[in-house]
C-alpha angles and dihedrals in degrees: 000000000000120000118247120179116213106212104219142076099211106118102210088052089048096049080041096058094042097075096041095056098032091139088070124070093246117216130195122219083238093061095050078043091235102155092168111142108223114211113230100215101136117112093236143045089243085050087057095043094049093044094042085054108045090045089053094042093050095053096041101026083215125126106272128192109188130168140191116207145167163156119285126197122201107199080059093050081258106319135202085019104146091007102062109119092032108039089102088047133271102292093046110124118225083255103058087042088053097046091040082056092050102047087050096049096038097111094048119105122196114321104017075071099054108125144152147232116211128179125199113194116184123183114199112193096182096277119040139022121238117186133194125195131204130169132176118195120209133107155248117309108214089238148025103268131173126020103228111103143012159246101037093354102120089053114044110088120202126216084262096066098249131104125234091258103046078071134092118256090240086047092053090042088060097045100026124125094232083052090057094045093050091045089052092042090047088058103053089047091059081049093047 
């Protein structure tokens, strides 16, 4: 079974990621005991992935997938974006992001609430990129529902009514916007 390293320590992406790619021998940085902090500085999501890869690769020489996602709003030209677990500052809790997010939308009615969700996932191997995409539109819930997931989970609604994290974790393996990344990397690496 090949290696893959998966480049977070974030338990719920890594447990995430897992299932999806359950045909690789997954590997955590913390069982290659990388413990390197990559700096996301680039100005994208795909930026982030490629940088978090290549950094990780080049420690572990070890296949790396590594992605950099988030929430965007629309009313705020897709804001926080990039900047998603850190717009608060490094120490913020999701909670405080998500209530932050809530407080500073709560005055906003249908559409003013549309958002989306979008995952890059890029695998560097040594040699060459290969990126996958995934986004999910829906909005933001008025309040915090449902207690599976992480990060914005409580707070993204889907068309269906329900938040990420009023799902199961095999139903929001199956509509996620990291799903649909690693199904569309996944693609492009059969191609390759």
């Amino acid at each position: 079974m090949k290696k893959l390293l998966i480049a977070t320590n974030n338990k719920g992406k890594l447990e995430e990621l897992k299932n999806m790619l359950s045909e690789y021998e997954i590997l955590s940085l913390k069982d290659v005991q990388c413990n390197i902090q990559v700096i996301e500085d680039g100005n994208s999501f795909e930026e982030n992935a490629k940088k978090k890869a290549k950094e990780i690769y080049d420690v572990t020489k070890i296949n790396c997938i590594a992605d950099d996602s988030g929430l965007c709003i629309d009313y705020f030209n897709g804001w926080p974006g990039i900047y998603t677990d850190r717009f608060l500052g490094e120490n913020s809790s999701k909670d405080d992001r998500n209530d932050y997010i809530l407080e500073k939308m709560k005055n906003l009615k249908d559409d003013k609430r549309k958002a989306r969700v979008e995952c890059v996932v890029a695998y560097y191997d040594g040699v060459d990129f290969i990126v996958g995409r995934g986004v999910v539109e829906g909005k933001i819930a008025l309040k915090k529902r449902g207690d599976n997931g992480f990060g914005f989970d409580e707070i993204f609604e889907l068309p269906n009514e329900r938040t990420y994290a009023e799902l199961s974790s095999q139903e929001k393996n199956k509509v996620s916007h990291r799903k649909m990344a690693i199904l569309d990397l996944k693609e492009k690496i059969i191609q390759k």
